[in-house]
C-alpha positions as CSV (number, residue, x, y, z in Angstrom):
1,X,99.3,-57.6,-213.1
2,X,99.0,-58.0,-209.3
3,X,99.4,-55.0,-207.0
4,X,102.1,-55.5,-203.7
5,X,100.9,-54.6,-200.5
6,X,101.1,-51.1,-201.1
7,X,98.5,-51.4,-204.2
8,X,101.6,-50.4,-206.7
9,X,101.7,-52.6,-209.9
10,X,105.4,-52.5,-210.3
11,X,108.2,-53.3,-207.7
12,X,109.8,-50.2,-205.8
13,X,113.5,-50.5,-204.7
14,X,115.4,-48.6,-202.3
15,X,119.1,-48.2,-203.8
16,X,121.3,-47.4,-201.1
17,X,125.1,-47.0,-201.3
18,X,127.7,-49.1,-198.9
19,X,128.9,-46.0,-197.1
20,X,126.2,-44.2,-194.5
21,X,128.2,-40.8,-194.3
22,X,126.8,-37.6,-192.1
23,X,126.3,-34.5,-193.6
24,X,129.9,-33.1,-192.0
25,X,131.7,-36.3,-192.9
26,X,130.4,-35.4,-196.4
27,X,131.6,-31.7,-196.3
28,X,134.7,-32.7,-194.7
29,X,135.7,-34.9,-198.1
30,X,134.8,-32.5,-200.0
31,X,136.7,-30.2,-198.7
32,X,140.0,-32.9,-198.7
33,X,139.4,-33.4,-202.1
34,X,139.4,-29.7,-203.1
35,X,142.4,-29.0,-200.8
36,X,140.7,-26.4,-199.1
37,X,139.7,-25.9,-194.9
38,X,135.9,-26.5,-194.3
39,X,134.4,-23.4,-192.3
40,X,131.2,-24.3,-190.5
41,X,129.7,-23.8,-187.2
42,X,127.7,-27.2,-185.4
43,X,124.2,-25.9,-184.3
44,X,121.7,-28.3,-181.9
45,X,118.5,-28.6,-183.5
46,X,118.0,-31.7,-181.5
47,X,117.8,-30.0,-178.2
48,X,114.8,-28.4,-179.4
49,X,112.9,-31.0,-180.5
50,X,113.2,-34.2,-178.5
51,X,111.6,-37.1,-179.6
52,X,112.2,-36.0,-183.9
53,X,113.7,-39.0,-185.7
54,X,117.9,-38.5,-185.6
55,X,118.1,-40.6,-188.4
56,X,116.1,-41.9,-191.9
57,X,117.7,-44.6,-193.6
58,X,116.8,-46.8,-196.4
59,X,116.8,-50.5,-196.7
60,X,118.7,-52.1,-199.8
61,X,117.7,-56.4,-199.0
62,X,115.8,-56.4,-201.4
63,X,118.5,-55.3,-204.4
64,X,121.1,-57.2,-202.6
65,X,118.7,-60.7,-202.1
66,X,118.6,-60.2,-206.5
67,X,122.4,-59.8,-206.5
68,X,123.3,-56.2,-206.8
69,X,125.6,-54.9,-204.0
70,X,126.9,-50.9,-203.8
71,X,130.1,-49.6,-204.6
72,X,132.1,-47.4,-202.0
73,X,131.0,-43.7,-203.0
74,X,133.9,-42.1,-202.0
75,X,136.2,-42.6,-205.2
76,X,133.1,-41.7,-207.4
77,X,132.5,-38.8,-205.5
78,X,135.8,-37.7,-205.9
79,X,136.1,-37.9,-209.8
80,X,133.3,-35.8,-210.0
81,X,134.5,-33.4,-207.6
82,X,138.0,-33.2,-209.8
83,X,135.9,-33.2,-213.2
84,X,133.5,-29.9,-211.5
85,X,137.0,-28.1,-210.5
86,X,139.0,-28.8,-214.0
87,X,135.2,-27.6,-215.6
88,X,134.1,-24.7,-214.3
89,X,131.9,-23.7,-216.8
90,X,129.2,-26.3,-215.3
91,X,129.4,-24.3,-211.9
92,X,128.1,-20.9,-213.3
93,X,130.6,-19.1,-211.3
């Protein structure tokens, strides 16, 4: 078996979803779905260190050049958000 250019003998893949979503966007839908007002403060980090990467993202070509494309994660994300609530015994509350 031949190695890639990384010296791995099997392919890697990055899979990736079709939404990008922040980590408030993400904490906003949650809190939507559960009906309930999201309390948080915003606190620059950035300021403090100029230069760090804002972002790290992955890059999915290569599962979408073999025919595989990503579903929204929003409606997935949702039903599991509805299962967690209606089972609470998975949430060790």
């Amino acid at each position: 078996m031949k190695a890639d250019q990384t010296g791995a003998k099997c392919q890697k893949f990055n899979i990736v979803g079709k939404d990008e979503i922040d980590n408030l966007e993400l904490a906003q839908f949650i809190a939507r779905v559960q009906k309930k007002d999201l309390i948080y403060e915003m606190v620059d980090f950035h300021s403090s260190r100029p230069g760090h990467d804002l972002r790290y993202s992955l890059d999915g070509e290569k599962m979408k050049l073999m025919g595989w494309e990503p579903k929204s994660a929003y409606k997935r994300l949702e039903t599991v958000i509805k299962w967690s609530l209606n089972n609470e015994r998975w949430l060790n509350i």
